[in-house]
N, C-alpha and C positions, 0 to 999 in steps of 0.2 A: 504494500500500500504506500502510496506517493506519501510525503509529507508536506503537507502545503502550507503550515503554519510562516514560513516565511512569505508569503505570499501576499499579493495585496487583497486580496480578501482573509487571508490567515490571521495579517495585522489590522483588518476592519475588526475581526469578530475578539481578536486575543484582550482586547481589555474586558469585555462585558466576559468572558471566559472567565477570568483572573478571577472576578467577584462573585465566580458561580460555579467555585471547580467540582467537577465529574458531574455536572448537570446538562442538559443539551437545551436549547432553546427552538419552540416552534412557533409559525405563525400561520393563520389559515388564510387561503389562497382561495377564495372561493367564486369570482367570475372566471368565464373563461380570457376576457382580455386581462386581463392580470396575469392567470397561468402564460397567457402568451409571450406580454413584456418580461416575464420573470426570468422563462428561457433563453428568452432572446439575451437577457442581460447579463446572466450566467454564461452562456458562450463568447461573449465578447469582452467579460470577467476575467475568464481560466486564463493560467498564464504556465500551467504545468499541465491538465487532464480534464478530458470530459468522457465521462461514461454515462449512457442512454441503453437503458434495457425497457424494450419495450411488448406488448402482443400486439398491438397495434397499431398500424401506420399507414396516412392515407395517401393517397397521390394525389395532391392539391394543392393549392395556394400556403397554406399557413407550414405546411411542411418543406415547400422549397425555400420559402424565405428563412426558415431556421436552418436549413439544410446548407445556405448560403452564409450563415453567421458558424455553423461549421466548419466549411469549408476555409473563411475570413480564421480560423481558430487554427485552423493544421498547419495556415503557411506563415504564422505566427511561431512554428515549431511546438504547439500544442499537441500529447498525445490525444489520439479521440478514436473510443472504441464505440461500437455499435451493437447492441446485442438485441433481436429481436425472434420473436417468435414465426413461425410459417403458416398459422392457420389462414391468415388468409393474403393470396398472391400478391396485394396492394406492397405486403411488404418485401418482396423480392427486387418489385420495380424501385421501391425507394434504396435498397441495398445495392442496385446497378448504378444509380444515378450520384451516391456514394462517395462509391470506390471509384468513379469512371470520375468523379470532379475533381478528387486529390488522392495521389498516392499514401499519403500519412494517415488515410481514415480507415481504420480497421472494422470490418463488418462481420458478425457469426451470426448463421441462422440456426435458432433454437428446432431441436427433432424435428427436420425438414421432410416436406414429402421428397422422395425419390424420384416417382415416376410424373406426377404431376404439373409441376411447372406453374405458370399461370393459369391452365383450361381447369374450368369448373369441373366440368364432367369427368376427367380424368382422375381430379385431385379427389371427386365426392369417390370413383370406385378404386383410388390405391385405398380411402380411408375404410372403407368396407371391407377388402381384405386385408387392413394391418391396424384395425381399428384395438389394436388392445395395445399396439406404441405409439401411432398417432391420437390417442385421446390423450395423452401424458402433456401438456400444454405448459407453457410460464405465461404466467397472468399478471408476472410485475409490470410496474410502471417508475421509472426510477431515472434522474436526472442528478449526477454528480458533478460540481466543480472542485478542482484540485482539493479534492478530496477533503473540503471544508467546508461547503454547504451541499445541502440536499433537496431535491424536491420528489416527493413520495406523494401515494396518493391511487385516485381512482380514474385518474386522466392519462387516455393513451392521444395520439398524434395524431390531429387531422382539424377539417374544418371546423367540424360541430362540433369538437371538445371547446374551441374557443372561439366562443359565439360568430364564427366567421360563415355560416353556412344559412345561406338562404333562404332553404324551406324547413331549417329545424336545426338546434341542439341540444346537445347533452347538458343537465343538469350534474357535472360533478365536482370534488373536491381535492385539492390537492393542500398539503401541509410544504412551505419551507423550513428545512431544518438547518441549526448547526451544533456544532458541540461535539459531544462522544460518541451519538447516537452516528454520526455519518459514516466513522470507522467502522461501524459495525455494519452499515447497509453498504457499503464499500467491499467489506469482504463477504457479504452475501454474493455480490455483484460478481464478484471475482472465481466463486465458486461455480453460478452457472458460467463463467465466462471459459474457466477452466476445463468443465461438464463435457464427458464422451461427446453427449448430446446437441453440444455447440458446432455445428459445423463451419 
């Protein structure tokens, strides 16, 4: 796990830390324009690592503009891992567009289908014949900066998570964290990152 307390956000948090040691501090994140600016702020924050594990991610507007304060992060010499899930294809295409925009972004698909790909049809019958390792799923949602603040929570990546979508969205919530608590969602992060199952 990075050490970011040298960091400019290590040295934002480290005095409110001092007067609350082994405590971790949260705050609720509850529009979605807020979860959006947060991200966005956070990647243009890290000045050591950003880790995103996701199940879901959309192919739309609110994800290439983050996708781009990414990208603005790797040639900054930021590391930036990717870890997402495969149930549904949107996030392969965001995992090509990725890796295809900077060499320094590292992308693992969580227990990928095989045969599947993008086609509906293919992916619903490998899931019928191997439906007892493709129902095994990661349902985090987790945004790391150099491994000093956190954003956890019930929001995965796309329009409707943050109120950007036209005919509807998602009512959810996400927490910023920092403190002790990120170390430990850091190496959660690190174990599916590590995981057979990461491809």
């Amino acid at each position: 796990i990075v050490d970011g307390d040298r960091t400019t956000l290590g040295q934002v948090f480290s005095a409110q830390a001092a007067q609350h040691p082994r405590l971790s501090g949260f705050q609720v994140i509850a529009s979605g324009h807020a979860a959006f600016v947060a991200r966005a702020a956070l990647a243009d924050a890290a000045e050591l690592t950003l880790d995103l594990q996701y199940y879901s991610v959309g192919d739309d507007l609110t994800t290439d503009l983050l996708l781009l304060r990414l990208v603005a992060a790797a040639e900054r010499g930021v590391r930036v891992r990717i870890l997402l899930d495969d149930i549904h294809a949107s996030a392969r295409a965001f995992a090509r567009r990725a890796t295809a925009a900077h060499p320094g972004i590292e992308v693992r698909i969580f227990n990928p289908f095989y045969f599947g790909g993008e086609s509906s049809l293919v992916r619903l019958g490998e899931f019928v014949a191997d439906s007892e390792r493709l129902n095994r799923r990661m349902h985090n949602k987790l945004w790391v900066t150099d491994n000093v603040v956190a954003i956890v929570g019930s929001r995965n990546l796309a329009d409707a998570y943050f109120d950007a979508n036209e005919t509807g969205n998602f009512s959810d919530v996400d927490l910023l964290t920092a403190g002790p608590v990120v170390s430990d969602v850091s190496r959660a992060f690190d174990a599916y990152w590590n995981s057979p199952a990461a491809i």
